[in-house]
C-alpha positions in Angstrom: 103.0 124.4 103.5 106.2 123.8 105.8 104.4 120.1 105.7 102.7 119.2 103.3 100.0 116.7 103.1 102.3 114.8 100.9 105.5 115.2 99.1 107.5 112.8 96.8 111.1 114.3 97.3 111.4 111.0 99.8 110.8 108.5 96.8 111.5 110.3 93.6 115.3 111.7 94.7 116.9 108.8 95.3 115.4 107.4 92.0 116.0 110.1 89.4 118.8 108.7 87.3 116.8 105.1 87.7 113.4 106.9 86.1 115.9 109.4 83.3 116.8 106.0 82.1 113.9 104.2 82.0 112.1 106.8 80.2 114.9 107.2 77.2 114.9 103.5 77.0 111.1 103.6 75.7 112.0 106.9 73.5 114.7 104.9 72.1 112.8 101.7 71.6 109.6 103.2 69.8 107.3 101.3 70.9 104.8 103.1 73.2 101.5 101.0 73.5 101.2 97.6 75.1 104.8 96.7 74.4 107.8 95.0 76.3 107.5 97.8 79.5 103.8 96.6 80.6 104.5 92.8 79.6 107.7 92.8 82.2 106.0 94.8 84.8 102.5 92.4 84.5 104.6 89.7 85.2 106.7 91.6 88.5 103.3 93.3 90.1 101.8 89.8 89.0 104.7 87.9 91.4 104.3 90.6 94.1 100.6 90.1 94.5 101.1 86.0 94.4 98.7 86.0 91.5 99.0 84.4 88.0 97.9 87.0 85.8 98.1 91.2 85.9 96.9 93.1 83.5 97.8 96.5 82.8 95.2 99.3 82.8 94.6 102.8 82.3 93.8 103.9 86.1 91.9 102.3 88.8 88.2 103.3 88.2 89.1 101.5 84.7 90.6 98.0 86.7 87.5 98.6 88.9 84.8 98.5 85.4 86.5 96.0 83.3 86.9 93.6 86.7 83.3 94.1 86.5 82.3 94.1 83.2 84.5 90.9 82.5 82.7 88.9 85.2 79.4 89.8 83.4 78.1 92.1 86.0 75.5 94.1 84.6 71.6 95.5 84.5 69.6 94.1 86.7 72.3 93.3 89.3 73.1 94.4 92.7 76.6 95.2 94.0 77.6 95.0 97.8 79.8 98.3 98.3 80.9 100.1 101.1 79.2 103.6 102.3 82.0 105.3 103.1 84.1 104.5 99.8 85.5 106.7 97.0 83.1 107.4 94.4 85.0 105.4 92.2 83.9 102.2 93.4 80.9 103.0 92.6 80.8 104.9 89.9 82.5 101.6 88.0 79.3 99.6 89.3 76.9 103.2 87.7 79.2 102.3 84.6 78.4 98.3 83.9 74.7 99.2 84.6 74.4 97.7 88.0 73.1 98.5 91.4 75.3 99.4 94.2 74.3 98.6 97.2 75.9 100.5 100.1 76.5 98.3 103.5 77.8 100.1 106.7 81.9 99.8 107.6 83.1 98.5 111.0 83.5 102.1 113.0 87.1 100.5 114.3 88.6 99.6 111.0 86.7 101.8 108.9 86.8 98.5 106.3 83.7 96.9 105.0 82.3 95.0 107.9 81.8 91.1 107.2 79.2 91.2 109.6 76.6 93.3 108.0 76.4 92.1 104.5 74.6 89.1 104.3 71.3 91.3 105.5 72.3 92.9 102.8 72.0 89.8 99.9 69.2 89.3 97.5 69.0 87.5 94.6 69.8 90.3 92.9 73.2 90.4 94.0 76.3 89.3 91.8 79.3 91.0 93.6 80.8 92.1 96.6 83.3 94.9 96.5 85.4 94.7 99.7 88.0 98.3 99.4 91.0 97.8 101.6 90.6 101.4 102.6 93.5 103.7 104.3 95.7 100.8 103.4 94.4 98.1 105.9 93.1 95.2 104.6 89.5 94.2 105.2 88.7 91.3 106.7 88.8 88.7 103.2 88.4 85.3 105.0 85.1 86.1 106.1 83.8 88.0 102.9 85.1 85.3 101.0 83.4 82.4 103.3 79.9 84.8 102.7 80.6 84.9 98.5 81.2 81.1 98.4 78.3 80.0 100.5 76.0 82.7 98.5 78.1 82.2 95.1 79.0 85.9 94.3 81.7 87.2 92.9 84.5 89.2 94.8 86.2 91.9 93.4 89.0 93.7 95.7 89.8 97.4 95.6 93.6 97.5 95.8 94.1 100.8 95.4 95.0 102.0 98.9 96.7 98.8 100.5 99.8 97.4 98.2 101.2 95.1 100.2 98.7 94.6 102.6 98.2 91.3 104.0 95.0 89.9 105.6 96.0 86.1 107.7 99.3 86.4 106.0 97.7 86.5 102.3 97.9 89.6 100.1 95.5 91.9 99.0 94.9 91.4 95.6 94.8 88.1 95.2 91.6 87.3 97.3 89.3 87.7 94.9 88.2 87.1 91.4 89.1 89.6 89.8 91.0 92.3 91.7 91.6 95.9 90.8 93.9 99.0 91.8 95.4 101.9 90.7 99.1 103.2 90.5 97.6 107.3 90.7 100.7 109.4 91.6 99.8 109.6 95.2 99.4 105.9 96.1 101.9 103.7 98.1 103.2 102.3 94.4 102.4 105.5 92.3 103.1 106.2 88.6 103.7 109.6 87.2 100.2 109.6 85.7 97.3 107.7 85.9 97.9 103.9 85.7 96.0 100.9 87.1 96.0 96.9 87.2 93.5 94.2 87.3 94.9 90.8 89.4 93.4 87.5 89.1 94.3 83.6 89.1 91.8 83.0 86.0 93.2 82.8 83.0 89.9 82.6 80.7 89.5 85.8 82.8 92.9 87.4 82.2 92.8 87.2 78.5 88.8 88.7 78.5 90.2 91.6 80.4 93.0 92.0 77.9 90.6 91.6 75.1 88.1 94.3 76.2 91.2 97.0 77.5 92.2 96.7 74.0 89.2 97.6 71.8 88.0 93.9 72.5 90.5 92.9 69.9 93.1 90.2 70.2 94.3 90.3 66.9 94.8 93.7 65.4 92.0 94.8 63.2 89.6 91.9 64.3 87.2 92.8 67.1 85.5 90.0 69.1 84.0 92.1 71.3 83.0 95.9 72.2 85.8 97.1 74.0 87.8 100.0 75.2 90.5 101.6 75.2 92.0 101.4 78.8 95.4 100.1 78.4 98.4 100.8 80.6 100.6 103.4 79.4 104.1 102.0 78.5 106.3 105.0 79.8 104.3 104.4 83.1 104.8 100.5 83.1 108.7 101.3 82.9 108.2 103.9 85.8 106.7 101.5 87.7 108.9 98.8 87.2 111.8 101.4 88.8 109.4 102.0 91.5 108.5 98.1 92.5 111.2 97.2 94.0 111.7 99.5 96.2 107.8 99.8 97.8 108.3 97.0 100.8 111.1 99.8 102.1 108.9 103.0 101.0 106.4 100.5 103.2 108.6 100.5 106.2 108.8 104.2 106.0 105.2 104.6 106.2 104.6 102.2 108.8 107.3 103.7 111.0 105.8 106.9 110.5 102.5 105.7 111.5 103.9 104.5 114.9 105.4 107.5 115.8 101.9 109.0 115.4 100.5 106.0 117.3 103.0 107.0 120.7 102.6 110.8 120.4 99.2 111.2 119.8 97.9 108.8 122.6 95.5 109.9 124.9 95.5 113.2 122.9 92.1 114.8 123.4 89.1 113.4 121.8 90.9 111.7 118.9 90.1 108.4 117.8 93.5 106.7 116.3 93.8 103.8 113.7 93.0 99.9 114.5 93.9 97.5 112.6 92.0 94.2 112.8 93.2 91.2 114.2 95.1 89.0 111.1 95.0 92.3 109.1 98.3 94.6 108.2 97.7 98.1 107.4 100.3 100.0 105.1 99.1 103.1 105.9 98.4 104.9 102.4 97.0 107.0 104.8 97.1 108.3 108.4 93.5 109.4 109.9 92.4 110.2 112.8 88.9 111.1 114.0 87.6 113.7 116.1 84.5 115.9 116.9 86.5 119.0 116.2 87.9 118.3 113.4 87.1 121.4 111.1 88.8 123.0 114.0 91.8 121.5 113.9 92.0 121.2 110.1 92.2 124.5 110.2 94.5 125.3 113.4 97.2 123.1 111.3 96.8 124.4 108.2 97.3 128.2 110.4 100.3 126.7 111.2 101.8 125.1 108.0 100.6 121.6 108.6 98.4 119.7 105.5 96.1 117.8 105.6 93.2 116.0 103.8 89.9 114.9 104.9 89.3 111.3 103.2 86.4 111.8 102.6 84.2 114.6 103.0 80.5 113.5 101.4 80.0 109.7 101.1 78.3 108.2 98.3 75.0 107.7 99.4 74.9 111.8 99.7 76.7 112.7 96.4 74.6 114.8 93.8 75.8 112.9 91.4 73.9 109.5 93.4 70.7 111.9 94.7 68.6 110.0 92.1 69.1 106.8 94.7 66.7 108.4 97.1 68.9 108.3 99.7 68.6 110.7 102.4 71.1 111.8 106.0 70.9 109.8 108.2 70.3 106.7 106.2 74.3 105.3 107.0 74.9 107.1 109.9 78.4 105.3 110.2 79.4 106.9 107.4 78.6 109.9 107.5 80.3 110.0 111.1 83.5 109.1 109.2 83.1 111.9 106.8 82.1 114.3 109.5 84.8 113.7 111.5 87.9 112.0 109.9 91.4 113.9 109.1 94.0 112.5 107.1 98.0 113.8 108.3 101.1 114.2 106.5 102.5 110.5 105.9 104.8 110.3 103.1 108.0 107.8 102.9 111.2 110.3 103.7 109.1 112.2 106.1 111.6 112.9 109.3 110.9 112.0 113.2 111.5 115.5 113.6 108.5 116.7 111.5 106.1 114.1 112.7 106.9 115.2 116.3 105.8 119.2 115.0 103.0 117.6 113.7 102.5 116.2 117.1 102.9 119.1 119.0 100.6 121.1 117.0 97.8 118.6 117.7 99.1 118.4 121.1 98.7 122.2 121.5 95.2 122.7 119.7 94.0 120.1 122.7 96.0 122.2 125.5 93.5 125.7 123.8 90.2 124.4 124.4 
């Protein structure tokens, strides 16, 4: 691709020598599980996300189960999720045993939409799973108001939004217990799979570190049936190289995203990003919706341009959720979204000269009906 989808040369060559060392200094220290690299980043993420306890995890479908396994969430319980998440939301509800139980996104923000789930509560239900999805974040104040008044537990999915800030609080720490994942291609990316759980519960801080850890907190001595879903130390000491530097990587994407705001204007029939009022977006992603959109996927990809469509099936209509008995038609929002969304390059180091190709390329497919 002559632009790609994504790329990390933007990130990853002005940090080289910063990551060389960091990974001889856990070669040289020996100690490569749970050791002083994912102590001292717990405690930085934990400071970034104004929370009093991180804990380091595997990935973020991990965060997403223990969050939920630690809060007790299990059979017999329902689970308000988004229809037009990633599957891993809900497969970490499939995994504790529960119920998920999809409620419609506002079609602006494409973010769970506070008005639509209390139709949605029973007294089945034990959580709510707001996902701060494309990097805006949802719309907390409101979710929150509903999980107080109804007593339900709130667990966040971080993983698109670091940084993200809904009436000037973070994501991340809105919640009980508050997952995301450090995957490679998110805003703060490992080099491997990593993840963290936030919360401001201590009693639920050290359950979570209990059950990542075999559900052991002395070695040998098992409290509990646990996992194995610790975060990796080379990928803690990554990440702490990587940390400081995401509120710039940030400004990158965000002054990306505007260029795409100006230039693509009045472009067509494309539908651009809003962000809610009292909401900041980071923009983990960049999509845009239109009725052609197989069309122009295609048309840029013809012309070196990547792209992703985020994503193309929801839930609901997954074969690996058929048994749910859901059928088109039943979330029409969506599967709108699916059928019409398109992700385009955004990546911190991308130049103003290649968003402006990008631009003209769209620009042209619309001037070629």
């Amino acid at each position: 691709m002559k632009i790609p989808y994504v790329s990390f040369s933007g990130m990853h060559d002005d940090i080289r020598e910063d990551m060389n060392r960091a990974f001889l200094e856990v070669y040289d220290n020996a100690w490569y599980v749970l050791g002083k690299q994912v102590d001292e980043f717990e405690q930085l993420y934990a400071g970034f996300s104004s929370t009093s306890y991180c804990k380091g995890i595997s990935n973020g479908l991990d965060a997403l189960f223990l969050s939920l396994k630690a809060l007790d969430v299990g059979p017999g319980d329902e689970v308000i999720v988004p229809s037009n998440t990633y599957i891993a939301t809900v497969l970490a509800i499939s995994y504790v045993g529960a119920q998920p139980i999809f409620v419609e996104p506002d079609k602006r923000t494409y973010n769970l939409d506070p008005s639509k789930i209390a139709a949605a509560i029973t007294p089945k239900t034990k959580a709510i799973m707001p996902v701060h999805l494309y990097g805006q974040s949802c719309e907390m104040g409101p979710i929150m108001d509903l999980a107080n008044q109804h007593g339900l537990f709130v667990v966040e999915d971080n993983a698109q939004a670091h940084g993200a800030t809904y009436q000037g609080k973070i994501t991340g720490a809105w919640g009980h217990a508050n997952a995301t994942s450090f995957y490679p291609a998110k805003n703060l990316g490992a080099l491997g799979d990593a993840g963290a759980i936030t919360t401001n519960d201590a009693a639920l801080a050290d359950k979570i570190s209990m059950l990542r850890n075999y559900g052991s907190k002395k070695k040998y001595y098992n409290e509990a049936i646990g996992h194995n879903m610790r975060l990796d130390e080379l990928q803690a000491a990554f990440l702490k190289v990587k940390l400081p530097r995401l509120n710039q990587w940030t400004q990158s994407r965000c002054q990306i995203a505007e260029s795409y705001q100006r230039g693509l204007q009045h472009t067509g029939d494309l539908v651009l990003p809003y962000t809610a009022p009292g909401a900041t977006h980071v923009y983990h992603a960049y999509v845009i919706r239109t009725n052609r959109r197989d069309e122009l996927m295609a048309y840029l990809t013809a012309n070196g341009i990547g792209t992703i469509i985020h994503y193309p099936v929801p839930p609901h209509l997954q074969q690996a959720y058929q048994d749910l008995g859901y059928q088109k038609g039943d979330f029409p929002i969506a599967e709108e979204l699916a059928a019409t969304s398109l992700s385009l390059p955004l990546w911190p180091g991308l130049s103003e000269e290649k968003v402006n190709e990008v631009v003209s390329l769209v620009q042209q497919f619309y001037s070629n009906p």
